[in-house]
C-alpha positions as CSV (number, residue, x, y, z in Angstrom):
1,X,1.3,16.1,-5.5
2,X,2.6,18.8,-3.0
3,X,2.9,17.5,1.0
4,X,-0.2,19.9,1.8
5,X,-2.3,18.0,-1.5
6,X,-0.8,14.4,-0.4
7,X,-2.5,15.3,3.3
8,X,-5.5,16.4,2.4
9,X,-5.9,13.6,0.0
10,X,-5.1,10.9,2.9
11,X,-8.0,13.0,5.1
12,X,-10.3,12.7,2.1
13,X,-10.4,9.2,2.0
14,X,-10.3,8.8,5.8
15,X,-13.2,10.2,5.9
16,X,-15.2,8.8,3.0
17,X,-13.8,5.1,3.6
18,X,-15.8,2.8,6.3
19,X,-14.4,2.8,9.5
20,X,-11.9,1.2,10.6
21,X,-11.1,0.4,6.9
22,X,-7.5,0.7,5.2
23,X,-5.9,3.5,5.2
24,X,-4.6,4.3,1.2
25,X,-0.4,5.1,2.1
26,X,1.2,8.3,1.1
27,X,3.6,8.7,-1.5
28,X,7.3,9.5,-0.6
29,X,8.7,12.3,-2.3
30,X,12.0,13.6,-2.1
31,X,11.8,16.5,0.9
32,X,14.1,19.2,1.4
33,X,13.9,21.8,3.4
34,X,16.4,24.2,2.2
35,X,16.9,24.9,-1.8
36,X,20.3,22.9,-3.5
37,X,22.2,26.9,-2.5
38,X,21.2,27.5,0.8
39,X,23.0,26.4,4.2
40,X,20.7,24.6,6.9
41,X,19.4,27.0,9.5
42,X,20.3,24.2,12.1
43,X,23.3,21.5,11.6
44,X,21.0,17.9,11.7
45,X,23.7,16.3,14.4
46,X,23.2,19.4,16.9
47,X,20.0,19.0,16.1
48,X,19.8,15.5,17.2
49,X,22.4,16.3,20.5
50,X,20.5,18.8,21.9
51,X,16.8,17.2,21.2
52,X,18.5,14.1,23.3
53,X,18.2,15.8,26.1
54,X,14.1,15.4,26.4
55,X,13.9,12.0,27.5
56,X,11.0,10.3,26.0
57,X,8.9,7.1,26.7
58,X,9.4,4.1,24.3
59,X,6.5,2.4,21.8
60,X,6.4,-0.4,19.6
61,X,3.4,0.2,17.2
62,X,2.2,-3.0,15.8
63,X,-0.9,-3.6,13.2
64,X,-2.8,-7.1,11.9
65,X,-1.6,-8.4,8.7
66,X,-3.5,-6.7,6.1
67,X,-5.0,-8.5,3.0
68,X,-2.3,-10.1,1.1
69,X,0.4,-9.4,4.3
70,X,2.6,-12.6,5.5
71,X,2.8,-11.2,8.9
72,X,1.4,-8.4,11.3
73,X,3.9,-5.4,11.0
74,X,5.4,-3.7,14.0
75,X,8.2,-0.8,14.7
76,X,9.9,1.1,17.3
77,X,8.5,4.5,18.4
78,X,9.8,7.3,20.4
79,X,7.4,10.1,19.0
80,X,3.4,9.0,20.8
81,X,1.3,10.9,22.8
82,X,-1.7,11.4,23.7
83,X,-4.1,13.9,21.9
84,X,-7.4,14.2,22.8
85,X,-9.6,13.6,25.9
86,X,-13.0,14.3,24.1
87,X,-13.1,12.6,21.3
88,X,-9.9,10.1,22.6
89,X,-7.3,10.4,20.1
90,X,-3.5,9.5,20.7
91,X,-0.6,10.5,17.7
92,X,2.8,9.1,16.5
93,X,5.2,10.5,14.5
94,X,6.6,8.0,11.6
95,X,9.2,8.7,9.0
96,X,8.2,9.4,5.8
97,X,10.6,6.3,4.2
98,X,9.4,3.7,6.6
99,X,8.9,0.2,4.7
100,X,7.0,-0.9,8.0
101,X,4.2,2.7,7.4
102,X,2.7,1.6,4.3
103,X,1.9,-1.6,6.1
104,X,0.2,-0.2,8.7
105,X,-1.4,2.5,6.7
106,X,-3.6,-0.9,4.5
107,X,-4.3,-2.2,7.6
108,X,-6.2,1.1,8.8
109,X,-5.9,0.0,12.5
110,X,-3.1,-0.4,15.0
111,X,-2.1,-1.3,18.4
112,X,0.6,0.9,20.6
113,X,2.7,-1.3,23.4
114,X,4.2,0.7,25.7
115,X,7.1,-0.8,27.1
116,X,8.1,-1.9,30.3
117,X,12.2,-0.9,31.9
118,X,12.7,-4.8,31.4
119,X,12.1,-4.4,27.3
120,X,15.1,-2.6,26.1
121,X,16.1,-5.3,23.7
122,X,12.3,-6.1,22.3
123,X,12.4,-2.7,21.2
124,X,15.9,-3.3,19.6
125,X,14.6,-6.1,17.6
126,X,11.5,-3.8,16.5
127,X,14.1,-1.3,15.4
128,X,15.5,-3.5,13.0
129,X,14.6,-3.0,9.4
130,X,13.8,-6.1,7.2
131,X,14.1,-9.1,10.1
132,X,11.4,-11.2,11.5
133,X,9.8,-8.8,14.2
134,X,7.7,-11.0,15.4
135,X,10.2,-14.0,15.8
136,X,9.9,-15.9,19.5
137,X,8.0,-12.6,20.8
138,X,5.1,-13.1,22.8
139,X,2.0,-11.7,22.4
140,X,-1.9,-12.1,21.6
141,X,-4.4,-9.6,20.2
142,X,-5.8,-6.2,20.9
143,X,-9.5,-7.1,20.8
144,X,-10.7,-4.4,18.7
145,X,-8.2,-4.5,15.7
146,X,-6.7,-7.5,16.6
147,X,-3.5,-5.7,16.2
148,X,-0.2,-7.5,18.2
149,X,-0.8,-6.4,22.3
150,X,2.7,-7.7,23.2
151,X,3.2,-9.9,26.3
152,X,4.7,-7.7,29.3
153,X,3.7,-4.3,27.9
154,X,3.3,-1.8,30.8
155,X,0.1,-0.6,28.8
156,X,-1.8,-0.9,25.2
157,X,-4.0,1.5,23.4
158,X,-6.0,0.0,20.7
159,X,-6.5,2.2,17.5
160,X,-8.1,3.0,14.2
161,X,-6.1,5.6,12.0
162,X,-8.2,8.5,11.9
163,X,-6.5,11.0,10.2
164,X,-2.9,11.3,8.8
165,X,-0.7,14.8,8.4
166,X,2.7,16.4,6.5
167,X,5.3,17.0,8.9
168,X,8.3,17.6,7.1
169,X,10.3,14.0,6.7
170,X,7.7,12.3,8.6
171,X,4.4,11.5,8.8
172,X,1.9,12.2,11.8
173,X,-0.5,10.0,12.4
174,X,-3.7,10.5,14.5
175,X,-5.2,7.3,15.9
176,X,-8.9,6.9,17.2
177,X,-8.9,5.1,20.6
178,X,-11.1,2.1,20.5
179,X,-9.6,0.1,23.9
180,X,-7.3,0.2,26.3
181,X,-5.6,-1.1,29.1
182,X,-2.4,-1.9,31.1
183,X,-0.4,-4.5,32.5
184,X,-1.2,-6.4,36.0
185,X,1.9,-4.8,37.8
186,X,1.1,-1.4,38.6
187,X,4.6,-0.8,40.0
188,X,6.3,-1.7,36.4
189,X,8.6,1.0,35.7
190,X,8.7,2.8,32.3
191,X,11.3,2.3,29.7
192,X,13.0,5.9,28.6
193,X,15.4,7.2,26.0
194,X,17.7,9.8,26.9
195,X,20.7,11.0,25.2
196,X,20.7,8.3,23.1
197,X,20.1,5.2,25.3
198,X,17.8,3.2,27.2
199,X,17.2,4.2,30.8
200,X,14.7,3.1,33.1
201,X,12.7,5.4,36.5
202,X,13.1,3.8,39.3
203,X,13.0,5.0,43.4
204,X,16.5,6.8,43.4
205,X,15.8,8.2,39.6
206,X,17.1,7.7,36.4
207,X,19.8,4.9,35.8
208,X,20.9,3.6,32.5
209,X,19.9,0.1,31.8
């Protein structure tokens, strides 16, 4: 199955299956995006430098445990934003050979923390592949999916998967918003990622944490 036949095939049963019901997880097929003879158009590391310079907010996307799941699933997100007003529909960008995706994806539901300048090293331990997320974290549950709302999160956004697309090694994912809120300090300040590291906003600008 091509990436344009996996997507449609993830919209098709989105849209036949009950909502919020499980989301049926994409293959993973080897991707490249020149042929075996070809140079890159664009070296990856330059790539990556000059990308570094758009500083971007910082996520952990979390989702229930899903039939059959030990634990609720969470990871680390740089790539969210918000989509649509009218319906309200937010988006995150996942890799397409995340082990934490397919977890999700059963689930069919997910909550987005936002982080708080204080949460630099939560979001390390989210970024961690095959450890205990969710060990001596704090949190209680979004109260639509249920989904991990993480204690000290400047905000939450409460979502059922609503449709999932191709984007070259990753996947997009559309969420449907169900609830949201934020956190009871209004004057928390944001945690950002810039040039690969963690800075936070606060009066006199931009300082690395």
């Amino acid at each position: 199955m091509g990436h344009a036949g996996a997507a449609a095939a993830a919209v098709r049963y989105l849209r036949s299956a009950p909502s919020p019901g499980p989301v049926e997880a994409l293959p993973r097929p080897e991707l490249r995006c020149v042929r075996a003879d070809e140079r890159a158009p664009v070296d990856p590391t330059e790539f990556r430098r000059v990308l570094g310079n758009f500083a971007t907010g910082v996520t952990v996307v979390t989702s229930p445990a899903a039939e059959g799941e030990p634990s609720p699933a969470g990871f680390a997100c740089q790539s969210f934003s918000s989509l649509s007003l009218d319906p309200p529909l937010i988006c995150f960008m996942v890799g397409r050979t995340s082990a934490t995706w397919p977890r999700i994806a059963r689930a069919g539901v997910f909550c987005v923390n936002v982080l708080g300048a204080g949460q630099g090293e939560l979001c390390r331990a989210f970024a961690v592949s095959g450890a205990d997320k969710f060990a001596g974290v704090a949190y209680d549950t979004a109260p639509v999916s249920g989904a991990p709302r993480l204690t000290g999160a400047a905000a939450w956004i409460d979502c059922a998967i609503h449709a999932v697309h191709t984007g070259g090694d990753h996947l997009i994912v559309v969420g449907r918003v169900n609830a949201l809120g934020t956190a009871g300090d209004p004057e928390q300040a944001p945690l950002l990622f810039h040039r690969g590291r963690f800075t936070g906003l606060g009066a006199d600008g931009q300082r690395p944490l």
